[in-house]
MARBA-264183 format. One line per 3 residues: number of its first residue (from 1); for each residue x, y, z of N, C-alpha, C, O. Coordinates in Angstrom, 3 decimals, always signed. Layout:
N
NUM	X Y Z X Y Z X Y Z X Y Z; ...
This chain:
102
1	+151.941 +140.380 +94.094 +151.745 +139.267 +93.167 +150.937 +138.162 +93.857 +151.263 +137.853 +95.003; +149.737 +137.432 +93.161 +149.150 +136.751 +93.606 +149.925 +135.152 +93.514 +150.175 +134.577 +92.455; +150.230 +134.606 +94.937 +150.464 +133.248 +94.541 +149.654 +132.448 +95.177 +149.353 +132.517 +96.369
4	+149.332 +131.766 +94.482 +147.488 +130.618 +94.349 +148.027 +129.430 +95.084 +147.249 +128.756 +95.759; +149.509 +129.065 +94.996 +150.079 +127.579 +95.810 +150.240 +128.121 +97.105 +150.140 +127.239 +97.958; +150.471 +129.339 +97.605 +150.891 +129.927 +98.700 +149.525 +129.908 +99.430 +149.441 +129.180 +100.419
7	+148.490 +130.600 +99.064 +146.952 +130.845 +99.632 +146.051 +129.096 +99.754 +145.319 +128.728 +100.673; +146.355 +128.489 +98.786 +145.958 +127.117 +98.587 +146.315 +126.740 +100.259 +145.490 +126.912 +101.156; +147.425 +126.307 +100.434 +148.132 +125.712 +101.486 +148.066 +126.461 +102.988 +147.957 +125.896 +104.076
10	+148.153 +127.718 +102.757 +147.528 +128.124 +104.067 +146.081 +127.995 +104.257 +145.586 +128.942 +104.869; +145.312 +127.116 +103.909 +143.907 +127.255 +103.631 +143.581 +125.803 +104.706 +142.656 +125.546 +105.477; +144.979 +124.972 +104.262 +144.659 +123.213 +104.557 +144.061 +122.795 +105.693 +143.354 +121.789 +105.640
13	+144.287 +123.685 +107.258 +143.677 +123.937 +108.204 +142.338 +124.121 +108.132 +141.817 +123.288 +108.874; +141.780 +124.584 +107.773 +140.216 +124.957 +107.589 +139.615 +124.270 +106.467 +138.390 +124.161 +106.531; +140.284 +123.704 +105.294 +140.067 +122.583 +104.854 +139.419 +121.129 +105.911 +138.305 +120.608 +105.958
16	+140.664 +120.853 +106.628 +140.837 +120.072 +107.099 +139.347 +119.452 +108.184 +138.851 +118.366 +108.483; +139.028 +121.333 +108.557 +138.191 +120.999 +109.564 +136.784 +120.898 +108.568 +135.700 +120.683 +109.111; +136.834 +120.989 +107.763 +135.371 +121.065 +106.379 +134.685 +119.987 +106.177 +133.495 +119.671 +106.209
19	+136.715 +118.959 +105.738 +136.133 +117.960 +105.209 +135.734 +116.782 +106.302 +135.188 +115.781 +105.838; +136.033 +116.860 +108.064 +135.896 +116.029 +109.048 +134.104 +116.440 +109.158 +133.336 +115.480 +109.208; +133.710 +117.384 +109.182 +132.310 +117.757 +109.295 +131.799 +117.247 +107.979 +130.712 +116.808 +108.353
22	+131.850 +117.013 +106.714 +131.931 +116.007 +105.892 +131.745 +114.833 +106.073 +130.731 +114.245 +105.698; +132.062 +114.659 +106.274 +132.492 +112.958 +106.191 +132.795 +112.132 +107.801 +132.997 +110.939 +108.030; +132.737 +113.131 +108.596 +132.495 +112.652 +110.114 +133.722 +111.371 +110.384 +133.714 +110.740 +111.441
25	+134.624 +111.129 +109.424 +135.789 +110.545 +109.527 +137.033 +111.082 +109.250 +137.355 +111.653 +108.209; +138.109 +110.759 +110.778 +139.351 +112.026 +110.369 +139.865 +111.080 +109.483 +141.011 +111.466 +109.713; +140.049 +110.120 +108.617 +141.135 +109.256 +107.797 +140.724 +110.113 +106.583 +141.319 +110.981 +105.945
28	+139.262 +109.459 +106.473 +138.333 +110.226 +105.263 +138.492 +111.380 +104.827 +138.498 +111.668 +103.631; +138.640 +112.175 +105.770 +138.805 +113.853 +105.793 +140.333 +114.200 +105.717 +140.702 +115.333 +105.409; +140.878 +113.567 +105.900 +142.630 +114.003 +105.507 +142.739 +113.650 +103.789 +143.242 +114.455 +103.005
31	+142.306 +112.612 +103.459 +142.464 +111.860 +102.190 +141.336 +112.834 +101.217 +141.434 +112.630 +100.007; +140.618 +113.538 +101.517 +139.501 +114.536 +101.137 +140.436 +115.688 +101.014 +140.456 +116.211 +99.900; +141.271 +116.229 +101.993 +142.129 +117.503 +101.677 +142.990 +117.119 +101.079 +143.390 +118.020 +100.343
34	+143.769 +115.869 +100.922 +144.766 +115.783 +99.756 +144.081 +115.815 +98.504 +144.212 +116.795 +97.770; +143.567 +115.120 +98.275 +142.851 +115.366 +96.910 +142.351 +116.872 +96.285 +142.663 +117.387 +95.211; +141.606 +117.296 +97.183 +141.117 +118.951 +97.059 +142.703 +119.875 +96.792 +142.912 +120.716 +95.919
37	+143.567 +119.429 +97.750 +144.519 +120.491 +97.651 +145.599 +119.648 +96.165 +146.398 +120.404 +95.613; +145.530 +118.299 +95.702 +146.051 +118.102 +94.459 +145.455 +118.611 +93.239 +146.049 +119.137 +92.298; +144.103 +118.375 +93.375 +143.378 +119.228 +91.966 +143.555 +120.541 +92.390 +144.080 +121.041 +91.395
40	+143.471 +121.322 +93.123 +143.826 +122.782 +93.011 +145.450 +123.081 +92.700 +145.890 +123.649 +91.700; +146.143 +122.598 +93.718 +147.590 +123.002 +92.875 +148.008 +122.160 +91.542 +148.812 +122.718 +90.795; +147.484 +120.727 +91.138 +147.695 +120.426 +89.896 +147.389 +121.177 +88.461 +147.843 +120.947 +87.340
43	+146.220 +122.401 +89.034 +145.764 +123.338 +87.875 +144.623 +122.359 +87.171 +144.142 +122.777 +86.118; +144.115 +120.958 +87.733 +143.009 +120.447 +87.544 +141.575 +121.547 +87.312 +140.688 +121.682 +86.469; +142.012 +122.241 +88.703 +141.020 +123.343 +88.362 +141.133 +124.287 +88.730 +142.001 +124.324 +89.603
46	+140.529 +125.511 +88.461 +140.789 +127.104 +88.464 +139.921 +127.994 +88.833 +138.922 +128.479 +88.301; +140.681 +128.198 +90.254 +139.640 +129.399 +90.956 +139.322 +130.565 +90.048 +140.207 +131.210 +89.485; +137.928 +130.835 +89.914 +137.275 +132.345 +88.559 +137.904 +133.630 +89.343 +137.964 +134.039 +90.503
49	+138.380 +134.072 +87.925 +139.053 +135.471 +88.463 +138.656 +136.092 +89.405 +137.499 +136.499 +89.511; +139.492 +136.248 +90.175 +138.661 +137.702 +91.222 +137.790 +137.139 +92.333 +137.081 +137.767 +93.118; +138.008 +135.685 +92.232 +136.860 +134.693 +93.248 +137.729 +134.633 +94.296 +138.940 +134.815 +94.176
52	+136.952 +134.291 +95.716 +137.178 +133.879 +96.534 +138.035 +132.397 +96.742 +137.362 +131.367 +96.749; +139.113 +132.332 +96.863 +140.068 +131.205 +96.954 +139.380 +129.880 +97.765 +139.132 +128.743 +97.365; +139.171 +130.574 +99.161 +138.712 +130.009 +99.837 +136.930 +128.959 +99.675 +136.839 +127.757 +99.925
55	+136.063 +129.626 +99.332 +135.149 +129.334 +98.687 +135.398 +128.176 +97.436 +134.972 +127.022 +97.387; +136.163 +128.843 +96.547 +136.724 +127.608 +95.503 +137.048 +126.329 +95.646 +136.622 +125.472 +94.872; +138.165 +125.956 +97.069 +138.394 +125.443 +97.451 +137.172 +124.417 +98.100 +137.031 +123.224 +97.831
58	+136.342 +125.231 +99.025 +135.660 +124.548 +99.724 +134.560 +123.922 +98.448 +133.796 +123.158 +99.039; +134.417 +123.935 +97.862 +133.020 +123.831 +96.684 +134.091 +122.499 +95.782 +133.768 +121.414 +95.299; +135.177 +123.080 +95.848 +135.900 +121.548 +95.123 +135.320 +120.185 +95.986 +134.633 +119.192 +95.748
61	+136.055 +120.796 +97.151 +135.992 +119.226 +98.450 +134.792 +118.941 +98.419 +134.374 +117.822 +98.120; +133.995 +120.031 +98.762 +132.530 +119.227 +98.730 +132.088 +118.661 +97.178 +131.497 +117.586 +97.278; +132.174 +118.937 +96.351 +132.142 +117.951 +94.937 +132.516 +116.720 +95.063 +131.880 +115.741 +94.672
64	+133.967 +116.720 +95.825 +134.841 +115.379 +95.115 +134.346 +114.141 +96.809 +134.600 +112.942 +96.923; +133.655 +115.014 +97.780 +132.968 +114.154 +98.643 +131.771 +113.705 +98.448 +131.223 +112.955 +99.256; +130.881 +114.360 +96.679 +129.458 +113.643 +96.957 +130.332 +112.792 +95.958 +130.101 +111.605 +96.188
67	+130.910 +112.884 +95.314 +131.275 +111.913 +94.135 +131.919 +110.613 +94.927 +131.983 +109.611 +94.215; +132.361 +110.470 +96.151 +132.978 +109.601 +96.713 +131.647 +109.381 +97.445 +131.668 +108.153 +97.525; +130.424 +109.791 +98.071 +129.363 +109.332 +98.656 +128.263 +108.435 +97.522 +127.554 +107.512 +97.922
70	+128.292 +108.971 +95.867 +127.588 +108.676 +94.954 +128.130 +107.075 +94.885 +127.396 +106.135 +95.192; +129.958 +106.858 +94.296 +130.507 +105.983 +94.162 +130.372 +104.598 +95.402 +130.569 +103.385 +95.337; +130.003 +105.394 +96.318 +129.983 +103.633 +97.700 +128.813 +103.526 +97.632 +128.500 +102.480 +98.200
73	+127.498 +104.313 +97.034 +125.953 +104.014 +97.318 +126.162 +103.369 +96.227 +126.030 +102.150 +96.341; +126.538 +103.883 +94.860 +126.334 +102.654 +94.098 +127.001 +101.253 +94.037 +126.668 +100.276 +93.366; +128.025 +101.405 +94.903 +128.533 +99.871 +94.925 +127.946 +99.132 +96.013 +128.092 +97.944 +96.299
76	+127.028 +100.326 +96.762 +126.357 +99.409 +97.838 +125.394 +98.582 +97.041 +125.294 +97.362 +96.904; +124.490 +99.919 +96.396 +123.420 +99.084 +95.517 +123.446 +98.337 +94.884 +122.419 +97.676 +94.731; +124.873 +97.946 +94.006 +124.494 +96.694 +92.743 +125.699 +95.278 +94.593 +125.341 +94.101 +94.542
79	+126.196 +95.424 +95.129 +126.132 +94.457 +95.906 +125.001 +94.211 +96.701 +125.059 +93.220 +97.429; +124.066 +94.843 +96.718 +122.253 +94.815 +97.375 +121.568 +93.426 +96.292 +121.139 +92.306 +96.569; +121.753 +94.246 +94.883 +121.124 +93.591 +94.059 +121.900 +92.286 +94.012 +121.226 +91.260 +94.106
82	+123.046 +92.186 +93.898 +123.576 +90.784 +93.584 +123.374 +89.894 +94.636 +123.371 +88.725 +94.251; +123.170 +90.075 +96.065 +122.574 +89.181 +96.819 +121.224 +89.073 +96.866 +120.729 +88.210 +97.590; +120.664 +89.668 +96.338 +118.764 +89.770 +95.855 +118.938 +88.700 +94.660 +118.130 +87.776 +94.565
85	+119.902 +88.829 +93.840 +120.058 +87.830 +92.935 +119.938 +86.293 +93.514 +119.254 +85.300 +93.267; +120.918 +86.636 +94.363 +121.440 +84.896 +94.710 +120.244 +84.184 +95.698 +120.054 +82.969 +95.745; +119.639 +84.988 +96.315 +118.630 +84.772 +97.534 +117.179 +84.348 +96.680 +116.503 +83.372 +97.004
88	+116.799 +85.366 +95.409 +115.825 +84.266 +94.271 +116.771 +83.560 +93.663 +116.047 +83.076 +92.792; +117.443 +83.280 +93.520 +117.938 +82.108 +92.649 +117.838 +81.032 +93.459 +117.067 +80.156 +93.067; +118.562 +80.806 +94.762 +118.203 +79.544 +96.012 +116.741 +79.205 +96.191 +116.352 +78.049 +96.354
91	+115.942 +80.269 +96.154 +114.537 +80.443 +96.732 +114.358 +79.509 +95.505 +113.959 +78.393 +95.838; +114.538 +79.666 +94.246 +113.807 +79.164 +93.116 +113.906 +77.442 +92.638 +113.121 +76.811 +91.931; +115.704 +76.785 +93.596 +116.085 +76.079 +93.200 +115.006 +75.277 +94.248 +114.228 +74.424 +93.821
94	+115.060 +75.605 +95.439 +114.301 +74.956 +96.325 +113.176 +74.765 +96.270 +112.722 +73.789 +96.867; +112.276 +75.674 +95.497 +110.803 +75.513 +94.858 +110.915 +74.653 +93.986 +110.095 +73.754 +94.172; +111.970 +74.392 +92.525 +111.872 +73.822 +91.925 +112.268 +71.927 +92.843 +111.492 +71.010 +92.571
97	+113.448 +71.659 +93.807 +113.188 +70.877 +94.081 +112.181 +70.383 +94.686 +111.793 +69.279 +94.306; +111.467 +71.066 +95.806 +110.673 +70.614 +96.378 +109.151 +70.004 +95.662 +108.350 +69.216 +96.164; +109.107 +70.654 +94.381 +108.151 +70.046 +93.447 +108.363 +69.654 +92.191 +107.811 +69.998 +91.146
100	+109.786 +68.402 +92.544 +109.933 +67.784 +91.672 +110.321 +67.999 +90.513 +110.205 +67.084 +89.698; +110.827 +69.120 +90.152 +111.847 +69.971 +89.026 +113.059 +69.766 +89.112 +113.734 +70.795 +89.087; +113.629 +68.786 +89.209 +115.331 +69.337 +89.347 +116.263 +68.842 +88.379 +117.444 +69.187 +88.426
C-alpha cells in the first residue's frame, strides 16, 4: 500500500538540502521545507499518478521559492519607486523655492 505521508517525510532530508542551495539561507530553507512538506501532506497538492514523489516534491519547493523571490522583488520595487517619489518631490519643492514658487 502506497503511503504518500510516509514517503513525503522521509524525503525532508533532501528537501532540506534543496531548499539551502535555494535560497543560500538555512532559516529560509527550513521555513521552505515546512511549507513544501504542508502543501503536500495538506493534499494542497497532488503528486500525478505513477509520478515520481520525489520530483513532485522538489518542483513544489522550487515554485513556492520563486513565488517568495517574485514577492520581495516586488516589494523591493514599489519601495524603489516610493523613494524615487519622495526624492522628485524634494527636488521639485526646492526648485520651486529657489525660484520663487512657494
Amino acid at each position: 500500500m502506497f503511503d504518500l505521508s510516509r514517503e513525503v517525510l522521509s524525503l525532508e532530508g533532501r528537501l532540506l538540502t534543496y531548499a539551502i542551495h535555494l535560497s543560500k539561507d538555512e532559516a529560509e530553507a527550513r521555513e521552505l521545507v515546512q511549507h513544501t512538506l504542508r502543501n503536500a501532506l495538506n493534499g494542497e497538492a497532488h503528486p500525478p499518478p505513477g509520478g515520481d514523489t520525489q520530483l513532485w516534491l522538489f518542483g513544489l519547493m522550487r515554485n513556492a521559492f520563486h513565488s517568495v523571490v517574485r514577492r520581495r522583488n516586488s516589494l523591493r520595487e514599489r519601495g524603489s519607486a516610493g523613494r524615487q517619489w519622495r526624492a522628485d518631490r524634494a527636488e521639485a519643492f526646492i526648485y520651486a523655492k529657489e525660484n520663487g514658487a512657494t
